[in-house]
N, C-alpha and C positions, 0 to 999 in steps of 0.2 A: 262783427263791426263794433269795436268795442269803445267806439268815439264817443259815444252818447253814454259811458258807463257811469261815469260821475255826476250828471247834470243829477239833479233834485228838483222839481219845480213843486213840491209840496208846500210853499211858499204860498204858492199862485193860488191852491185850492182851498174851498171853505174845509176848516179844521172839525168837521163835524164826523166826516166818513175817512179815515185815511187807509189809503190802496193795501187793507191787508196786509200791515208790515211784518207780521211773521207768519203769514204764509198761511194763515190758521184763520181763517174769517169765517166761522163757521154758516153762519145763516145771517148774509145783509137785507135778502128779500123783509123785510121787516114791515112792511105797509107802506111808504110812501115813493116806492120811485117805482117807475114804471117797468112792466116788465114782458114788453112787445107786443101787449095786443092790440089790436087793431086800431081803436077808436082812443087809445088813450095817451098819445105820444106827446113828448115832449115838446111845448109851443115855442122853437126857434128856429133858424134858417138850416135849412141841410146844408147850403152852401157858405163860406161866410170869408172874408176879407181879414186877416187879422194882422197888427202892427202892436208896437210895445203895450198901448196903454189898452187895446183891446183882448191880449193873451189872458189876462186873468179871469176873463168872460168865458174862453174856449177852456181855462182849465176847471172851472168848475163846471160846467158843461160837459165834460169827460168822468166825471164822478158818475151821471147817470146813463150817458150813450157814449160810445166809445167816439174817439177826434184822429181823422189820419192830416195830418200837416204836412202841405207839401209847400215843400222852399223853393221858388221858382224865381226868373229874370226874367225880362223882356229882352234880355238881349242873347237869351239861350233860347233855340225853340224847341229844343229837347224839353227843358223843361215846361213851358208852354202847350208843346202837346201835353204831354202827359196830365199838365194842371187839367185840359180838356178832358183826357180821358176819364181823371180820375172823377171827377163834376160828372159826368155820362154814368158811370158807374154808383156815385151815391144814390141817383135816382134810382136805378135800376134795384139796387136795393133798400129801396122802399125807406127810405131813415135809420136804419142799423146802426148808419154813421152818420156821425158828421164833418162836411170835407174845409179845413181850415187852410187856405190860402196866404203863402208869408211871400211878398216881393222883397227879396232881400237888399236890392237897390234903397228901396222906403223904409224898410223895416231892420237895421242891419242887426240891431241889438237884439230883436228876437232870430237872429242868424246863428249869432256870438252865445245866447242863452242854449240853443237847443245844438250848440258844437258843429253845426253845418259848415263843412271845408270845399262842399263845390256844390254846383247846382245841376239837374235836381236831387235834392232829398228829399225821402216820405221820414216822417216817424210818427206814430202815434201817440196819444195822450190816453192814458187809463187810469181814471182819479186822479188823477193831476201829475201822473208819471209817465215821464216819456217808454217809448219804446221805441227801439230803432227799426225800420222795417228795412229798405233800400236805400240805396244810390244812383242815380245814371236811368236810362232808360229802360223798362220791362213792356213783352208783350203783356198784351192785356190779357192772355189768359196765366202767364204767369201771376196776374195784378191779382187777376178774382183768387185762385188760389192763397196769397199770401194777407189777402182782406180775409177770406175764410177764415185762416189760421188764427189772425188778429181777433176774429170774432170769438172766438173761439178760448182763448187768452183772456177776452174783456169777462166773458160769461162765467170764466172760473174765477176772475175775481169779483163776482158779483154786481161788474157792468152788464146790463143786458136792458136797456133801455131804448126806446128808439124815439124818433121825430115823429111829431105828427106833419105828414105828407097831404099830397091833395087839397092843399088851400085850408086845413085844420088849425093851424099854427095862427092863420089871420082870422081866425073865430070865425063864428056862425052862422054868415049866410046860403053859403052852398055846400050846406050839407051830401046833401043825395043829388047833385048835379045828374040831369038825365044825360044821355049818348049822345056826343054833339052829329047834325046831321051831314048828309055828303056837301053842304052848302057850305057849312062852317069849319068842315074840314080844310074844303079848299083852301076858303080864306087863311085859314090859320095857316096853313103853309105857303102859302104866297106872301105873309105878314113875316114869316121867320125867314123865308127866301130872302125878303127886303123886297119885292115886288109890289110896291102900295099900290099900281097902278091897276094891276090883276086882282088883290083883293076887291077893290072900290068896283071892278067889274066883276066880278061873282057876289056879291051882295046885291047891283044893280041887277 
């Protein structure tokens, strides 16, 4: 898919780390960016909304944990699902990534920036360089596979940063959260149901 072969967004990214421009980056691990353990990720959204004047936030962000961009409509529900899937998937892996949502209806110029000719498209960000992944609809075991690969890509060029997850990101009070109980379970899915009615009666 050779649409995205000319874009450049090195623009976008801080000029500090640039994506191994010849291929030759021998040791970026250097001390300051993280590099997946547990307790030390990266405090910003796994999830996130992006429009022209926020993409240069996702490209430097992409410096230290890899960014999958999917360009979506509201008036495609291919792409719609997928934007779900993909949001279902970043949890699942724990901040590896982070999932950058473009509604190309609101955001056209980050459409026109990253060569987007229909919806959806994934592409990823690695230091501030796109990479093209897909187009159109994927099973979702296809999806994991082709996130793998991406992971995979980021880690050789010395992306291998991840999110901090589990409320980390919004600092310090719940740390070591205990197992919430069968009580709080309920609630909790009766709350994500939308059923306020059955929460309010499993607490009473």
């Amino acid at each position: 898919m050779s649409m995205f072969g000319a874009v450049d967004l090195s623009s976008l990214a801080p000029a500090t780390k640039p994506a191994g421009s010849s291929g030759a980056t021998p040791s970026p691990a250097t001390g300051d960016r993280p590099t997946g353990a547990a307790g030390s990720g990266l405090p910003v959204p796994l999830v996130v909304d992006v429009d022209a004047s926020t993409l240069r936030d996702v490209a430097e962000v992409s410096t230290q944990v890899p960014v999958i961009v999917v360009l979506h409509s509201p008036r495609s529900q291919a792409s719609a699902d997928l934007a779900t899937v993909l949001e279902q998937l970043a949890d699942q892996y724990s901040g590896r990534f982070q999932l950058a949502r473009v509604n190309v209806d609101t955001a056209p110029e980050v459409a026109q920036a990253l060569q987007a000719q229909a919806v959806p498209t994934v592409v990823a960000l690695i230091a501030g360089q796109p990479v093209p992944m897909f187009q159109g609809a994927v099973p979702q075991e296809q999806l994991r596979s082709v996130i793998d690969q991406l992971l995979e890509v980021a880690a050789a060029n010395g992306v291998n940063g991840t999110i901090a997850v589990d409320g980390a990101a919004g600092a310090g009070t719940a740390e070591a959260e205990p197992e919430e109980t069968e009580v709080e379970r309920a609630a909790r899915e009766a709350i994500e149901a939308g059923d306020f009615a059955a929460a309010e009666e499993v607490y009473t």
